[in-house]
N, C-alpha and C positions, 0 to 999 in steps of 0.2 A: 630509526637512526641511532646511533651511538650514543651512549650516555656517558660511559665510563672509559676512560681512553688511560692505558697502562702503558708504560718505556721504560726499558734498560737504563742505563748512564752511562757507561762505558762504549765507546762506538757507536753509541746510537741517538742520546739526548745530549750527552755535556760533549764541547769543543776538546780538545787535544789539551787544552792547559787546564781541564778539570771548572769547567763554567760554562754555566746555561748563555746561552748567546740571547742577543739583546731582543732579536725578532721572536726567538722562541719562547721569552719570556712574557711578550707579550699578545703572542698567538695563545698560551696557557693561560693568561688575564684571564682573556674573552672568554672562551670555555669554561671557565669557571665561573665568569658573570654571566654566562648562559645557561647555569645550572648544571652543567656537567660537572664528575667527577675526575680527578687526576688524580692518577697515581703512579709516584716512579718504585720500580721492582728492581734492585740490585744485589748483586752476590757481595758487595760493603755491609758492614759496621752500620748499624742505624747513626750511633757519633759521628760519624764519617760524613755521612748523607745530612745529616742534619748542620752541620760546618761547614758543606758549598751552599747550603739552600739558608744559611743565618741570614742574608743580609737580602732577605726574596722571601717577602712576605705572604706569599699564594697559601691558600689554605688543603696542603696536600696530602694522600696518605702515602704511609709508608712502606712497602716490603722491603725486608731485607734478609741479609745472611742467606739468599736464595730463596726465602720463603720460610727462614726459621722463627722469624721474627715480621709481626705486622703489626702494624701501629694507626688507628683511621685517624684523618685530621683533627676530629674532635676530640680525640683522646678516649672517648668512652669504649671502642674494643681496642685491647693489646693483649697480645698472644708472643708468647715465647715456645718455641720445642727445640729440646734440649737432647744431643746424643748421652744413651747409657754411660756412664762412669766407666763398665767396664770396656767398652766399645772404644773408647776414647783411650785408656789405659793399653789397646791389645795395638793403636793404630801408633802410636808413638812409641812404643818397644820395639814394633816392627820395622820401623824407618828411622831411630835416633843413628843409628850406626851407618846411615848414607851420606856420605860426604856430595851426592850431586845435588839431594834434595837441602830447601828451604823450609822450614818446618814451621807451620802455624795455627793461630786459632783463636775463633775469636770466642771471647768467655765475658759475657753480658755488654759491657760498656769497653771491655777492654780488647787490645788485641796484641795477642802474644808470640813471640818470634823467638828461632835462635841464629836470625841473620847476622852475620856481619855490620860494620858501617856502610861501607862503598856499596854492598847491593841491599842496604835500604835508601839510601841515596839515589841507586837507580828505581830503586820499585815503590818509594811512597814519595807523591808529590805533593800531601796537604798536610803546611805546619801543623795546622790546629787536632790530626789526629796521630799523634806519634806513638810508635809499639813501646812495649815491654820487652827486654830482650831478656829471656834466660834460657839456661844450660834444657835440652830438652826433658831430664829429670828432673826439672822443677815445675816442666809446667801445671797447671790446675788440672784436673779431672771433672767437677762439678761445672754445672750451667754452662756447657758448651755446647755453642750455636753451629758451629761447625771447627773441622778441623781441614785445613788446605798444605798443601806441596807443592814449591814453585821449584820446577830443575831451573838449576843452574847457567845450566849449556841450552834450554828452553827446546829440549828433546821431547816432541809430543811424543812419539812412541816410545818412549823409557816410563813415561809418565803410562799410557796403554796398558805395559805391562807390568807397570806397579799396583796399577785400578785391582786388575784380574789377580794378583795375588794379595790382596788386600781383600777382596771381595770372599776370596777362598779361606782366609782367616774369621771373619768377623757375620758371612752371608746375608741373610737377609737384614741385618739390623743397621743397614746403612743406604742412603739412598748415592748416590757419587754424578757430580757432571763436573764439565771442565768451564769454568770462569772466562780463561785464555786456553791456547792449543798447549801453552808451558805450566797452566796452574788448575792442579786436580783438587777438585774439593770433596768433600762427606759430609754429610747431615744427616739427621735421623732417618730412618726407610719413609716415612710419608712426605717428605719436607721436599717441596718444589715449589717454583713459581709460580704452577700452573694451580697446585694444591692453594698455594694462599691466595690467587687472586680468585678463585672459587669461595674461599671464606669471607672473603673482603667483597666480594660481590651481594651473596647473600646477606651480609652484615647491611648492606646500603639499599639490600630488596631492588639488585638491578638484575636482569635476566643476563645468562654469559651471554647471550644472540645479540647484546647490546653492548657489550664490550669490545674494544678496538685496543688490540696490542702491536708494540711495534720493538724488535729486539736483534741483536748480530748474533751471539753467540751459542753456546750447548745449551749454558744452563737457563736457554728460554725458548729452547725447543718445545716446552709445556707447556707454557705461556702462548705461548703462539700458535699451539693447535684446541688450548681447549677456549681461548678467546671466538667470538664471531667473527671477528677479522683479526687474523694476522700480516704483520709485513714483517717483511726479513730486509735489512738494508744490503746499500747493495756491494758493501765490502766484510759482508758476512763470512766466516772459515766454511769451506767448502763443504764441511762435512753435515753443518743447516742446512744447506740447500738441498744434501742429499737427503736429510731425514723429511723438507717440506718442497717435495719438487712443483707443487701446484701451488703455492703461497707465492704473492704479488711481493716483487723486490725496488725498492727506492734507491736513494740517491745515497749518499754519507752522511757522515755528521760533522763535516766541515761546510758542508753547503745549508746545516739546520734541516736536513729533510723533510723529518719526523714535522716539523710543525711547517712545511710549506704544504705537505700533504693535508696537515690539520685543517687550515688556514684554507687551503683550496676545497676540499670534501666537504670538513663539518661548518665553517665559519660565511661560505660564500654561497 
């Protein structure tokens, strides 16, 4: 049976106003006083994730930044991988000059923008992790977790074929998935979800065949094929379902799925 049970947050663990719901919280108790592992894997800020989960005592690990960053609950493994300097340097000369893109990145604890007011208004809804806004020539080059691009106009394919000429710049030193169908991100070539929850597994000496992932979007298409069980919820972007056409799909995350699933399979 499962030991280790991994989830998104976005669409898939946390409700629509950015909060683990009360059943879920406490279908995660149990599992955890049952000796299982949790862990939530998000394309966020470890800060970020750590500032909905302040006030939610569960002893959990962490991936984040897509797998750039993993953190166990104990504290005793933390790993950071960090894109090349100059990698970082080639992807923001190539895009400072797009007036459709949002340009960002998070750089250890921090996370940097050259958004406007009104569309961080619209695109961050947690006081406690507010950006850095500066001119895209200012941003950092050093200890970046990734670098992300939110269009505008929320044009998946503008973003498409920015990936491909971005890819044609920089090649292999980058690994790229999409967060949202609107928000491309970059990370190191090795750096995926699937990549960390592989490190974080070995770190806990649990076998992947005992891992259970559940996640909606791109960047956990790894996640969910090198887990022993994946699910794809059931308001996933079409384009999961095309990459996992044999993977079991659930409910939302307005109806808590991920943990009625828990709750019914591993608890009962």
């Amino acid at each position: 049976m499962y030991s280790l049970i991994a989830s998104d947050l976005d669409g898939t663990l946390l409700l629509p106003d950015d909060r683990i719901g009360e059943f879920s919280r406490s279908v995660l108790n149990r599992l955890v006083e049952s000796g299982r592992h949790v862990v939530i894997a998000t394309g966020r800020s470890q800060p970020d994730v750590e500032s909905i989960l302040r006030d939610y005592a569960l002893p959990v690990h962490l991936i984040t930044s897509n797998g750039a960053r993993i953190t166990s609950a104990c504290k005793s493994l933390t790993a950071s991988e960090h894109l090349p300097q100059s990698v970082v340097r080639t992807l923001l000369d190539a895009t400072k000059a797009d007036r459709d893109l949002v340009i960002n990145a998070y750089c250890d604890s921090r996370w940097i923008t050259n958004a406007d007011s009104q569309l961080l208004e619209d695109f961050n809804h947690n006081d406690d992790f507010q950006p850095t806004v500066l001119d895209v020539e200012a941003f950092p080059v050093e200890a970046i977790e990734k670098v992300f691009f939110v269009h505008r106009d929320k044009d998946h394919e503008a973003l498409v074929l920015l990936d491909g000429q971005l890819k044609a710049l920089v090649g292999s030193a980058v690994h790229s998935t999409f967060s949202a169908p609107w928000c491309l991100e970059m990370m190191a070539s090795s750096v995926s979800k699937g990549n960390a929850l592989k490190k974080l597994a070995a770190f806990l000496d649990v076998p992947m065949s005992q891992c259970i992932a559940f996640g909606d979007g791109m960047n956990d298409v790894e996640m969910l094929t090198v887990a022993g069980k994946g699910l794809i919820m059931g308001t996933a972007h079409h384009k999961v379902m095309q990459a996992l056409p044999e993977h079991e799909t659930i409910g939302a995350c307005t109806e808590e799925s991920v943990a009625r699933y828990l709750s019914a399979h591993l608890l009962n």
